[in-house]
C-alpha positions, 0 to 999 in steps of 0.5 A, spaced: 500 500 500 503 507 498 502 512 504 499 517 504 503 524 506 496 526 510 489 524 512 484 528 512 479 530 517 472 535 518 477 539 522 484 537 523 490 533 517 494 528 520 500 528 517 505 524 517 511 525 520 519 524 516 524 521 519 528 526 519 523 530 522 522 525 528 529 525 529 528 534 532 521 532 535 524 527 540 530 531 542 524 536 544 524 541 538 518 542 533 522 540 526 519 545 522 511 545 526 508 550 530 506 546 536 500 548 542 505 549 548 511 551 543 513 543 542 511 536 542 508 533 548 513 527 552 508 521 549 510 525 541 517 525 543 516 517 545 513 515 538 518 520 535 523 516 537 520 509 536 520 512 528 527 514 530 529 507 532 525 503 527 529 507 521 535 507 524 534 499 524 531 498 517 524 496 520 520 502 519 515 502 513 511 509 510 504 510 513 506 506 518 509 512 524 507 518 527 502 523 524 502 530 527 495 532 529 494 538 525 488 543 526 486 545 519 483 552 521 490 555 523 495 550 522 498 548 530 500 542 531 495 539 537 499 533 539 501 526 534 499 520 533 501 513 530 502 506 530 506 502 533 509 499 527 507 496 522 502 490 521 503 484 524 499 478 524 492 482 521 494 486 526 497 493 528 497 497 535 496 505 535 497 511 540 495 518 541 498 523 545 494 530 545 496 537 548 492 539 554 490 545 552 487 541 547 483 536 550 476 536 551 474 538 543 474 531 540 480 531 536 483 525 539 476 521 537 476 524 530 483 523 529 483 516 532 477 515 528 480 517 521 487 513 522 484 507 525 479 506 518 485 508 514 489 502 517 482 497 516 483 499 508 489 495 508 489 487 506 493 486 512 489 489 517 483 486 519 484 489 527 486 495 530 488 495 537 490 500 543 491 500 549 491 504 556 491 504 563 486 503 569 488 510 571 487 514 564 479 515 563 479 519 558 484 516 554 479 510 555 473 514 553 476 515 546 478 509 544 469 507 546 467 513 543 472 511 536 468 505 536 473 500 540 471 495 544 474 493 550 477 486 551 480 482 556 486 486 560 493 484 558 500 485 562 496 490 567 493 494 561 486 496 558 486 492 552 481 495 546 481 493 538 477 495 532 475 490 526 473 492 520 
C-alpha cells in the first residue's frame, strides 16, 4: 500500500511525520511545526523516537509512524499520533498523545477515528488495537467513543481493538 503524506479530517490533517523530522521532535524541538505549548508533548517525543529507532534499524515502513495532529483552521500542531509499527499478524497497535490545552474538543476521537479506518483499508489489517491504563479515563473514553471495544486486560493494561 503507498502512504499517504496526510489524512484528512472535518477539522484537523494528520500528517505524517519524516524521519528526519522525528529525529528534532524527540530531542524536544518542533522540526519545522508550530506546536500548542511551543513543542511536542513527552508521549510525541516517545513515538518520535520509536520512528527514530525503527529507521535507524531498517524496520520502519511509510504510513506506518507518527502523524502530527494538525488543526486545519490555523495550522498548530495539537499533539501526534501513530502506530506502533507496522502490521503484524492482521494486526497493528496505535497511540495518541494530545496537548492539554487541547483536550476536551474531540480531536483525539476524530483523529483516532480517521487513522484507525485508514489502517482497516489495508489487506493486512483486519484489527486495530490500543491500549491504556486503569488510571487514564479519558484516554479510555476515546478509544469507546472511536468505536473500540474493550477486551480482556493484558500485562496490567486496558486492552481495546477495532475490526473492520
Amino acid at each position: 500500500m503507498i502512504s499517504p503524506t496526510s489524512v484528512d479530517t472535518d477539522r484537523l490533517r494528520l500528517r505524517e511525520v519524516q524521519p528526519a523530522e522525528a529525529e528534532e521532535l524527540k530531542q524536544g524541538r518542533g522540526a519545522g511545526l508550530d506546536w500548542l505549548g511551543g513543542a511536542p508533548g513527552e508521549g510525541s517525543r516517545e513515538a518520535a523516537g520509536l520512528l527514530v529507532a525503527a529507521h535507524g534499524a531498517g524496520l520502519h515502513r511509510p504510513g506506518w509512524g507518527m502523524y502530527a495532529l494538525v488543526r486545519q483552521e490555523d495550522g498548530v500542531v495539537v499533539g501526534g499520533m501513530g502506530f506502533h509499527g507496522p502490521p503484524q499478524d492482521d494486526s497493528v497497535e496505535i497511540g495518541f498523545d494530545l496537548h492539554p490545552e487541547a483536550r476536551g474538543h474531540g480531536y483525539a476521537t476524530e483523529a483516532l477515528v480517521a487513522l484507525a479506518r485508514w489502517a482497516l483499508r489495508d489487506p493486512a489489517v483486519g484489527t486495530v488495537v490500543a491500549t491504556t491504563t486503569a488510571d487514564n479515563t479519558p484516554s479510555q473514553r476515546v478509544m469507546e467513543r472511536a468505536g473500540f471495544d474493550r477486551g480482556p486486560d493484558r500485562d496490567g493494561m486496558f486492552f481495546y481493538t477495532l475490526t473492520d
